[in-house]
GUDODREN-636817 format. One record per atom (N, C-alpha, C): residue in three letters; chain; atom name; y, x, z. Coordinates in steps of 0.001 Angstrom, whole numbers. Layout:
BEGIN
PT  resn  chain  name       py       px       pz
PT   Ala      A    CA        Y        X        Z
...
***
This chain:
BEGIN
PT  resn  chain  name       py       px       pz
PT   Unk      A     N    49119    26129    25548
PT   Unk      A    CA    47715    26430    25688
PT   Unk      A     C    47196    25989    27062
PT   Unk      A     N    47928    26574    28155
PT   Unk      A    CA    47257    25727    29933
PT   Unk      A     C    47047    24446    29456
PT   Unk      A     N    48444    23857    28233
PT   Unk      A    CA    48218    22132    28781
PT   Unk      A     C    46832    21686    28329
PT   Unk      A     N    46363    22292    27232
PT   Unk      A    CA    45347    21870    26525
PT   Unk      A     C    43757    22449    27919
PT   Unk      A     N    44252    23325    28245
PT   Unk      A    CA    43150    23452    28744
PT   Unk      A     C    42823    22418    30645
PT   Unk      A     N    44044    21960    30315
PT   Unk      A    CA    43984    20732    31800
PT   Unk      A     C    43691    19929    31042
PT   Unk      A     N    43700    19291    30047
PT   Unk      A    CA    43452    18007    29485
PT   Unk      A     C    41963    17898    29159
PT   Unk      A     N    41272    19184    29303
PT   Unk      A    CA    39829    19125    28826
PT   Unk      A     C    39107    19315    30389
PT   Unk      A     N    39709    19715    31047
PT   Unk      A    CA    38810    19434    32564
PT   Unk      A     C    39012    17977    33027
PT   Unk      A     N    37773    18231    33580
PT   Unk      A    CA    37175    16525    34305
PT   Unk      A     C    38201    15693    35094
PT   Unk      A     N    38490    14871    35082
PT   Unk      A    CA    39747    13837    36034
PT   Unk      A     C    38717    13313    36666
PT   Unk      A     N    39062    12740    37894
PT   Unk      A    CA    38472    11591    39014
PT   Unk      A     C    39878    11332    39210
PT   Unk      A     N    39907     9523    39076
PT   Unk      A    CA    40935     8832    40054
PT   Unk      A     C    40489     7971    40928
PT   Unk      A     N    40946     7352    41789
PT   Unk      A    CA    40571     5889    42394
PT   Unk      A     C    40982     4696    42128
PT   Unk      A     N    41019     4181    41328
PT   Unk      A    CA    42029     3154    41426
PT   Unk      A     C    41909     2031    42265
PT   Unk      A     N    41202     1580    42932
PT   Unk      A    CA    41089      492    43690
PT   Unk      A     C    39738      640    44761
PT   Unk      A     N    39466        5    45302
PT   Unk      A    CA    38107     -225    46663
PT   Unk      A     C    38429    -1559    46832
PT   Unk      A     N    37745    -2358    47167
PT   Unk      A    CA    37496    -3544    47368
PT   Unk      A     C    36557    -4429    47821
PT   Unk      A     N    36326    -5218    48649
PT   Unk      A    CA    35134    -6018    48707
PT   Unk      A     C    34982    -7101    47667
PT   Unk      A     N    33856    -6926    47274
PT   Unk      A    CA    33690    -7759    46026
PT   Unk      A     C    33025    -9188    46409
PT   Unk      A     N    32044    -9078    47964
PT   Unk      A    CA    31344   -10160    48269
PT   Unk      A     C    30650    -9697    49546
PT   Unk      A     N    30854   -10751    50273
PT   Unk      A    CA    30558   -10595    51533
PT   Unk      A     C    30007   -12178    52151
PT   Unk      A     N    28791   -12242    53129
PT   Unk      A    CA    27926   -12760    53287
PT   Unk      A     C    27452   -12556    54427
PT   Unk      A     N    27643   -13657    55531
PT   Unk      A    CA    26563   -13535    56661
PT   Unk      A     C    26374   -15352    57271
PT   Unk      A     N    24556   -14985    57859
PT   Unk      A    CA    24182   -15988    58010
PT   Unk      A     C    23542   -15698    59339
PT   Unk      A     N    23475   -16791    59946
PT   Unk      A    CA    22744   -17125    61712
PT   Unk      A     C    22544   -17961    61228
PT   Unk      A     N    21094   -18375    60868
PT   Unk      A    CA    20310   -19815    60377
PT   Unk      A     C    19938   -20156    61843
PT   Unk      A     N    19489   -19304    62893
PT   Unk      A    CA    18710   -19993    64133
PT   Unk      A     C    19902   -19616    65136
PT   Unk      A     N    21073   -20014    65030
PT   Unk      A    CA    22166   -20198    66100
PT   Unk      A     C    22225   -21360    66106
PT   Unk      A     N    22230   -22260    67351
PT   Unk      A    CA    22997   -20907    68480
PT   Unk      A     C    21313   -20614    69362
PT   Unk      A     N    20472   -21180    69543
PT   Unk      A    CA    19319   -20995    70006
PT   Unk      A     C    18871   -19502    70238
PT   Unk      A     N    19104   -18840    68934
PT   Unk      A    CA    18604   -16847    68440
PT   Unk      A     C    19043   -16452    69538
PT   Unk      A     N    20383   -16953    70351
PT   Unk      A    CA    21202   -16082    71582
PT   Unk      A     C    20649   -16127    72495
PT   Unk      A     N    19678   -16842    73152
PT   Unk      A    CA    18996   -17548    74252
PT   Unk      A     C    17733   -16003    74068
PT   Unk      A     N    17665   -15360    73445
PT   Unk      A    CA    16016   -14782    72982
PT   Unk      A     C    16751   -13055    73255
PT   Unk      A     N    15654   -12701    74144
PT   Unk      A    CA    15765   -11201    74221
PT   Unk      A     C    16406   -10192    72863
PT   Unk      A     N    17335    -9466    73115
PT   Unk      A    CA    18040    -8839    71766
PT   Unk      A     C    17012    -7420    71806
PT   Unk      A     N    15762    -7561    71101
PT   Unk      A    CA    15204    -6538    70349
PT   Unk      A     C    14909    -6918    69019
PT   Unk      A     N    15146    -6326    67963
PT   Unk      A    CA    15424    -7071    66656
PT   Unk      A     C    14322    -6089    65886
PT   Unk      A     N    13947    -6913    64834
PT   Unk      A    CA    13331    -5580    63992
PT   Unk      A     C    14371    -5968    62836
PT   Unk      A     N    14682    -4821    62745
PT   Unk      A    CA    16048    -4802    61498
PT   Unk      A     C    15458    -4456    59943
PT   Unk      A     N    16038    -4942    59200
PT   Unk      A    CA    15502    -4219    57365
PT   Unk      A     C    16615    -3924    57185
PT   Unk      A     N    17107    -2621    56637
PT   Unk      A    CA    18262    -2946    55926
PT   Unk      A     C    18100    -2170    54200
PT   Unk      A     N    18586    -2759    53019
PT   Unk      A    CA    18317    -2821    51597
PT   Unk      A     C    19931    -2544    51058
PT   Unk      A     N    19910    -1161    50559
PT   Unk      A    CA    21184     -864    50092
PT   Unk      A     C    20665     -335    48402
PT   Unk      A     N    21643     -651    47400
PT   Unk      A    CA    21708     -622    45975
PT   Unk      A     C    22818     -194    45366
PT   Unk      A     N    23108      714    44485
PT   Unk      A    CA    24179     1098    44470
PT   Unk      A     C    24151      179    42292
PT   Unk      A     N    25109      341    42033
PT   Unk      A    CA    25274     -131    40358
PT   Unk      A     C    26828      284    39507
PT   Unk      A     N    26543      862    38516
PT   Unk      A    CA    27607     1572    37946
PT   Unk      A     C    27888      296    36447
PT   Unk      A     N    29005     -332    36082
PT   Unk      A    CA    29452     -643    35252
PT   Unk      A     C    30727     -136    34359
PT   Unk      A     N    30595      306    32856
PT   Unk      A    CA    31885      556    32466
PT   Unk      A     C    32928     -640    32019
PT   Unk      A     N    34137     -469    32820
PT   Unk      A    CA    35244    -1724    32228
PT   Unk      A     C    35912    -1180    31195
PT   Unk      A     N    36212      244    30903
PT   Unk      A    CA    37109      -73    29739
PT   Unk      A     C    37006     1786    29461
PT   Unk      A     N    37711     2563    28428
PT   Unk      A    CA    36962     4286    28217
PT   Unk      A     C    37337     4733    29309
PT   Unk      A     N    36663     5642    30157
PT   Unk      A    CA    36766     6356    31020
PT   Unk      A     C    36842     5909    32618
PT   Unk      A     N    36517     4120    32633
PT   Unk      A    CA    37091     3518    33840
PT   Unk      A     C    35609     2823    33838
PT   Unk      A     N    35634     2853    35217
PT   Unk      A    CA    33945     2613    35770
PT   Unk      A     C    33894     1588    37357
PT   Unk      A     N    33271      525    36998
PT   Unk      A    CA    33126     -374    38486
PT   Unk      A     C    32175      309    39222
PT   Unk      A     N    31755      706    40502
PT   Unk      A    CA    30907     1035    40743
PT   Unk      A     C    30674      -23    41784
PT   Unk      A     N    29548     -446    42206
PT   Unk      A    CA    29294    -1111    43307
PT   Unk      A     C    28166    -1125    44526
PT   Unk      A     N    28440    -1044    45588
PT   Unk      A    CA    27370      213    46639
PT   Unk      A     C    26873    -2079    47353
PT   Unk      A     N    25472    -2135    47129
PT   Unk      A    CA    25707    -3429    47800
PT   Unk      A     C    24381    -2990    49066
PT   Unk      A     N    24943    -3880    50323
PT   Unk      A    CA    24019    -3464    51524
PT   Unk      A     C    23678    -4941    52274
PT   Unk      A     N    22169    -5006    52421
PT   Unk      A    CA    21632    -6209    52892
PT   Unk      A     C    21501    -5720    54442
PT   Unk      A     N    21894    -6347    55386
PT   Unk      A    CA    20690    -6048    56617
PT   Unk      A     C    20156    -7299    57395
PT   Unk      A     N    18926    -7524    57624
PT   Unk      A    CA    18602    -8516    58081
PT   Unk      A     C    18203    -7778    59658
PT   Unk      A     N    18344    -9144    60496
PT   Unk      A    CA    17896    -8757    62010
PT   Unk      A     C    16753    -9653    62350
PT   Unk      A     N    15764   -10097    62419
PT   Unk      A    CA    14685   -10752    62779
PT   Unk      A     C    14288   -10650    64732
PT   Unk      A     N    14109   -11250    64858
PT   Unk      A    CA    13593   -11894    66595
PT   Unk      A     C    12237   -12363    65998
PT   Unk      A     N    11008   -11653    66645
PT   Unk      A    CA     9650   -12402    65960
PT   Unk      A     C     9805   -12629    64567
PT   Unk      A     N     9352   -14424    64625
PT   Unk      A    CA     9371   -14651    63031
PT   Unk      A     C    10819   -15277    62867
PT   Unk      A     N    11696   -15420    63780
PT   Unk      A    CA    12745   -15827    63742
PT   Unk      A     C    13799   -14967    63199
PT   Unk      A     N    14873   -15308    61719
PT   Unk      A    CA    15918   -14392    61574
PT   Unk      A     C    17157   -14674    62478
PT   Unk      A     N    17516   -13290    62874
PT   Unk      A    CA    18804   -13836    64238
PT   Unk      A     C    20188   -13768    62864
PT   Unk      A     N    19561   -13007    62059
PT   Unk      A    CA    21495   -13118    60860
PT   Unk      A     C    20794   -11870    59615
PT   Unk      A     N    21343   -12475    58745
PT   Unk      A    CA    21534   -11822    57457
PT   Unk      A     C    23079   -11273    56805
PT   Unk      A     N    23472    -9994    56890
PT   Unk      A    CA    24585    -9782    56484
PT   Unk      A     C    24488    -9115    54734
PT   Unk      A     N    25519    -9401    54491
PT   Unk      A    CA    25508    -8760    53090
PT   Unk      A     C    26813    -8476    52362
PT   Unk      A     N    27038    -7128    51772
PT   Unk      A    CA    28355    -6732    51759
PT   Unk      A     C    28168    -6040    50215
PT   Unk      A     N    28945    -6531    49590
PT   Unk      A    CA    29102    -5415    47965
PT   Unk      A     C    30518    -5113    48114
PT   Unk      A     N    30450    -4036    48282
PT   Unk      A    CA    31664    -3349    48360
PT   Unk      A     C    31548    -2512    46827
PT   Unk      A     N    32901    -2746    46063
PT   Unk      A    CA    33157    -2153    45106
PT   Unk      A     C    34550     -739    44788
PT   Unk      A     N    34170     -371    43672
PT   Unk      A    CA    35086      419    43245
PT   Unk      A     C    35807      678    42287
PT   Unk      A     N    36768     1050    41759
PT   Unk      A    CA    37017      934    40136
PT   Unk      A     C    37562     2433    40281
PT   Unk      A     N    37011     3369    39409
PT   Unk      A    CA    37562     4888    38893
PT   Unk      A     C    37419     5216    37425
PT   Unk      A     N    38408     6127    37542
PT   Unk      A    CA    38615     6831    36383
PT   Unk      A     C    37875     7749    36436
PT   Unk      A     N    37105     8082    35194
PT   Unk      A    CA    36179     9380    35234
PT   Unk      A     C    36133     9907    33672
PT   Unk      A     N    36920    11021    33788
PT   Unk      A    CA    37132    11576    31926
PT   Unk      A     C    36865    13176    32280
PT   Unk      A     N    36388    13361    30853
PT   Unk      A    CA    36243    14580    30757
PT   Unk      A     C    34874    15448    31237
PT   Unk      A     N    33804    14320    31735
PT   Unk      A    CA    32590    14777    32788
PT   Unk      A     C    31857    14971    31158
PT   Unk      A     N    30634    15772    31068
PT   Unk      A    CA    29622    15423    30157
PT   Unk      A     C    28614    14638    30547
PT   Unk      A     N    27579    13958    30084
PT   Unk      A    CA    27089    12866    30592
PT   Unk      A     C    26488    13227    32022
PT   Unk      A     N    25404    14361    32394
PT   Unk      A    CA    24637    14494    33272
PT   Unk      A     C    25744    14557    34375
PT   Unk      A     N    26991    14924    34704
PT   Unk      A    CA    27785    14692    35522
PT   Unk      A     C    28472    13724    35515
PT   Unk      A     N    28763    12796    34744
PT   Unk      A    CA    29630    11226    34443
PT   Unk      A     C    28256    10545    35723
PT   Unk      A     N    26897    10954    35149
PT   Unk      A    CA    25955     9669    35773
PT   Unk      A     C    26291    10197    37089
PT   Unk      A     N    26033    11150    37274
PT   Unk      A    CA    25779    12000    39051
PT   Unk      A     C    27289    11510    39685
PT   Unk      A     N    27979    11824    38737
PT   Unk      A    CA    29638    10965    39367
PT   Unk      A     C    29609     9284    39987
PT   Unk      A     N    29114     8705    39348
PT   Unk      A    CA    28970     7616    39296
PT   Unk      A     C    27735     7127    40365
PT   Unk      A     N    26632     7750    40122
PT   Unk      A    CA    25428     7726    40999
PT   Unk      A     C    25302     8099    42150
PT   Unk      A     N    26165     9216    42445
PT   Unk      A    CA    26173     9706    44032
PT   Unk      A     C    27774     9864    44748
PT   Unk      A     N    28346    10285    43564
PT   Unk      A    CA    30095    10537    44606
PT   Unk      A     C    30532     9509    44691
PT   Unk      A     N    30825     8495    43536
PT   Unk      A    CA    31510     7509    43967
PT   Unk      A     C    30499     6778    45553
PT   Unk      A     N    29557     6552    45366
PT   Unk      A    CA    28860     5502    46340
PT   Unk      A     C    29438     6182    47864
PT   Unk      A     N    29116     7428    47480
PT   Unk      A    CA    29762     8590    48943
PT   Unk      A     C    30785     8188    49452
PT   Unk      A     N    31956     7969    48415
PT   Unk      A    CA    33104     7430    49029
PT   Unk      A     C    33349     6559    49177
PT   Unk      A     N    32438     5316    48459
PT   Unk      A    CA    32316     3677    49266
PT   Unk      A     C    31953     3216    50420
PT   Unk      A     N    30720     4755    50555
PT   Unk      A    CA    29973     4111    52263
PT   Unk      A     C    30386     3972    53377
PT   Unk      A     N    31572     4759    53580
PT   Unk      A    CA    32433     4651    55141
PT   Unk      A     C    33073     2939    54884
PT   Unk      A     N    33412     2428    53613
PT   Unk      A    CA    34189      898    53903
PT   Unk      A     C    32920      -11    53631
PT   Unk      A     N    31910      288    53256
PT   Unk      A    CA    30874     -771    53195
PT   Unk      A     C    30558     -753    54962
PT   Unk      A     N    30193      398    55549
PT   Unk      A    CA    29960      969    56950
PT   Unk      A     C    30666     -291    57896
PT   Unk      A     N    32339     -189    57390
PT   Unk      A    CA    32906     -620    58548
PT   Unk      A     C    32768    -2120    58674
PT   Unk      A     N    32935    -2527    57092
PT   Unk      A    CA    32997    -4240    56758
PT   Unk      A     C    31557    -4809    57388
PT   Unk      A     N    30748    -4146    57366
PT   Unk      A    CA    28975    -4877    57784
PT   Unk      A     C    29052    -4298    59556
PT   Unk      A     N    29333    -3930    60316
PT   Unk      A    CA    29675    -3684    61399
PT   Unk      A     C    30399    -5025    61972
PT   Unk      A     N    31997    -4714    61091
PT   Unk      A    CA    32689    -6020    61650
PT   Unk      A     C    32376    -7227    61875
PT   Unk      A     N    31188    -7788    60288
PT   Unk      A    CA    30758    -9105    59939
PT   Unk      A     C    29749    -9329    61151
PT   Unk      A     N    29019    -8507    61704
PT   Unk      A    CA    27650    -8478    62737
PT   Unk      A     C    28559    -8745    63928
PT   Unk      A     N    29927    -8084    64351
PT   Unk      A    CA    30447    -8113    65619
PT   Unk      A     C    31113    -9723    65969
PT   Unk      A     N    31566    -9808    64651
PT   Unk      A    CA    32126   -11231    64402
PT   Unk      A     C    31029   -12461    65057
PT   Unk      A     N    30097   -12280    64550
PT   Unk      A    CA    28716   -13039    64679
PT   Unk      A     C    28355   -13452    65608
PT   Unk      A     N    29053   -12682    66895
PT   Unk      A    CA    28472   -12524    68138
PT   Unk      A     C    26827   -11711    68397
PT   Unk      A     N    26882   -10507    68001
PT   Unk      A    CA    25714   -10046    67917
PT   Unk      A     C    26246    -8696    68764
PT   Unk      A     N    25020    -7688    69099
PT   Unk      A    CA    25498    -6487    69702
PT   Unk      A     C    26188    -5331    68649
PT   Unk      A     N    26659    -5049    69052
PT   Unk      A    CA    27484    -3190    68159
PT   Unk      A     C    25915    -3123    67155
PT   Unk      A     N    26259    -2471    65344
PT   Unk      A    CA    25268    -2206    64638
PT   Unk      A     C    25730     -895    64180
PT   Unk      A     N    25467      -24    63830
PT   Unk      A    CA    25719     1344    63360
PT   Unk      A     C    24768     1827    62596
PT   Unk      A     N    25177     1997    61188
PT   Unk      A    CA    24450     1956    60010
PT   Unk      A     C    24832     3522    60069
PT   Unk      A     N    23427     4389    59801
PT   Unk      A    CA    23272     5951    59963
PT   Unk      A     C    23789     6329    58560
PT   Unk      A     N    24177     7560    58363
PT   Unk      A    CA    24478     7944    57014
PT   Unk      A     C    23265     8011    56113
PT   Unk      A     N    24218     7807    55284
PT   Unk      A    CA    23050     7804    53635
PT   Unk      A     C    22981     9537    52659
PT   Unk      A     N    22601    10439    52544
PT   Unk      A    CA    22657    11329    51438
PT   Unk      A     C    21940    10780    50181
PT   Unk      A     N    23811     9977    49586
PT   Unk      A    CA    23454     9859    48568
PT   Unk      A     C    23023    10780    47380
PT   Unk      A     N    23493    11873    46738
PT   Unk      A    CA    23036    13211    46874
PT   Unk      A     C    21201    13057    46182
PT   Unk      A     N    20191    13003    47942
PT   Unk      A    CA    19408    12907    47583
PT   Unk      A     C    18439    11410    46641
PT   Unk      A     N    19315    10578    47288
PT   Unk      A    CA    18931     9227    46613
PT   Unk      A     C    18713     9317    44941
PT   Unk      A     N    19882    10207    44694
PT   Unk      A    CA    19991    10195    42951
PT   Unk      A     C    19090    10781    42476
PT   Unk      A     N    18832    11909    43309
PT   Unk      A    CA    17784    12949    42980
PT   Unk      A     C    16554    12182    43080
PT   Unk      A     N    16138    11520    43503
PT   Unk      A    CA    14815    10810    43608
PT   Unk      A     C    15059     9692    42494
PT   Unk      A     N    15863     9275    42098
PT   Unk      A    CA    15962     8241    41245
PT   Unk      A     C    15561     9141    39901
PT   Unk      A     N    16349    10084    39860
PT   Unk      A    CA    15989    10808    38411
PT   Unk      A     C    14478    11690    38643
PT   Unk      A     N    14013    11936    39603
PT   Unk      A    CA    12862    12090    39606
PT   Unk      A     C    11773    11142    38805
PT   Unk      A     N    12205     9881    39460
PT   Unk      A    CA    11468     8658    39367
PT   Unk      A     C    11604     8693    37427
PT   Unk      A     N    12962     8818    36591
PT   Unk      A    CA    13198     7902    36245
PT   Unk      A     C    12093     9474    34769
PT   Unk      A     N    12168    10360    35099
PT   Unk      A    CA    11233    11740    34553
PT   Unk      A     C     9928    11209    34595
PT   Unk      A     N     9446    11290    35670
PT   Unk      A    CA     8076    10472    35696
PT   Unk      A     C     7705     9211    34993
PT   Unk      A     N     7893     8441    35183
PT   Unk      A    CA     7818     7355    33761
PT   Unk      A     C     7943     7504    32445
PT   Unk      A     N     8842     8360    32134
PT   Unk      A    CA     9207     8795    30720
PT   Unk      A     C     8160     9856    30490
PT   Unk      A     N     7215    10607    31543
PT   Unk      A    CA     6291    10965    31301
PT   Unk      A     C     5343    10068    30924
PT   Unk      A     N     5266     9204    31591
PT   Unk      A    CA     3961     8717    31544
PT   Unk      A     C     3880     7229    30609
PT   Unk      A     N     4795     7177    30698
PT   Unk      A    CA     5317     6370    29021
PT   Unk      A     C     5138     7029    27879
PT   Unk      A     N     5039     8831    27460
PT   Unk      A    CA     4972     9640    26434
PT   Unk      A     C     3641     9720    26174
PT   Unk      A     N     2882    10122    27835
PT   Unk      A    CA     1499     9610    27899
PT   Unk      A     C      817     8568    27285
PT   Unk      A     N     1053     7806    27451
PT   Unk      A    CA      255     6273    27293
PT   Unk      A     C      580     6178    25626
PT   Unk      A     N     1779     6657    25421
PT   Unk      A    CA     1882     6339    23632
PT   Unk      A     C      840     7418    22792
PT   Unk      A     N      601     8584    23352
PT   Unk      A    CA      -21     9654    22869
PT   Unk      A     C    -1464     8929    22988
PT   Unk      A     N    -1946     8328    23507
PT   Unk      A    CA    -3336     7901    24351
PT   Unk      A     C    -3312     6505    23327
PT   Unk      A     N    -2205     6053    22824
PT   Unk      A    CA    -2819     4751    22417
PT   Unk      A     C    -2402     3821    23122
PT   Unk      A     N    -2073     3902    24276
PT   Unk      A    CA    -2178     2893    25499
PT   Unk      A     C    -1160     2265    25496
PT   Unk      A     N     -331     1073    25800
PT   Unk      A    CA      813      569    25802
PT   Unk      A     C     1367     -271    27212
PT   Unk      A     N     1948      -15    28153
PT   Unk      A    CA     1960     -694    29189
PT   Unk      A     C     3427    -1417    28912
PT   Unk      A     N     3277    -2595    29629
PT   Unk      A    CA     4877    -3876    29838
PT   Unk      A     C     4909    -3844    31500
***
């Protein structure tokens, strides 16, 4: 009877971390070095959940940061750092939240370090990417994703049809 009742609670494994793709560019080197280092920075992070096979899930946390001088870009880095886990036994609203916020949680310290390194490599100054609560990210995503489905229920009730 225990065994049956371990076999029905939730598993998390890890099976792998990896960089999946990695990317950096200095289009205006070596010149960019010559130019006062105040940068206006963007940085564009995306997280994406794929299933490979029952219960096994790619996840992939990908992070852009660009550094700009004026209209000049001093480097574009870009890092998809991936994951592959096992995830059994969740019911869906926790499989997504698994997938949507923990795994990325535990990708962000090696996405962190790899886009650091690639910038130091570059010859650029130290970059230190602040933490993310992924957490709340999800929560705003499913906010987002409520609201539309409102207003998609809306618009069909109304007649209305939006693309």
């Amino acid at each position: 009877m225990e065994n049956n009742q371990t076999e029905n609670q939730p598993q998390f494994v890890i099976q792998r971390i990896y960089v999946k793709d990695l990317s950096f560019e200095t289009p205006n080197a070596p010149a960019i070095f010559k130019a006062e280092w105040q940068p206006e920075m963007s940085i564009d992070l995306n997280t994406q959940a794929n299933p490979i096979d029952n219960d096994i899930y790619e996840v992939e946390l990908r992070l852009t940061v660009t550094a700009k001088l004026q209209d000049k870009v001093a480097y574009v880095a870009e890092v998809k750092q991936a994951g592959i886990f096992t995830l059994s036994g969740f019911v869906d609203d926790q499989l997504r939240a698994m997938l949507g916020s923990f795994c990325p949680n535990i990708l962000f310290p090696y996405v962190r370090e790899v886009i650091a390194d690639v910038i130091n490599r570059g010859s650029f100054p130290q970059f230190n990417l602040a933490p993310v609560n992924f957490d709340a990210l999800y929560m705003d995503h499913l906010q987002q994703q409520q609201t539309q489905t409102a207003q998609n229920t809306e618009n069909e009730a109304s007649g209305t049809v939006t693309h």
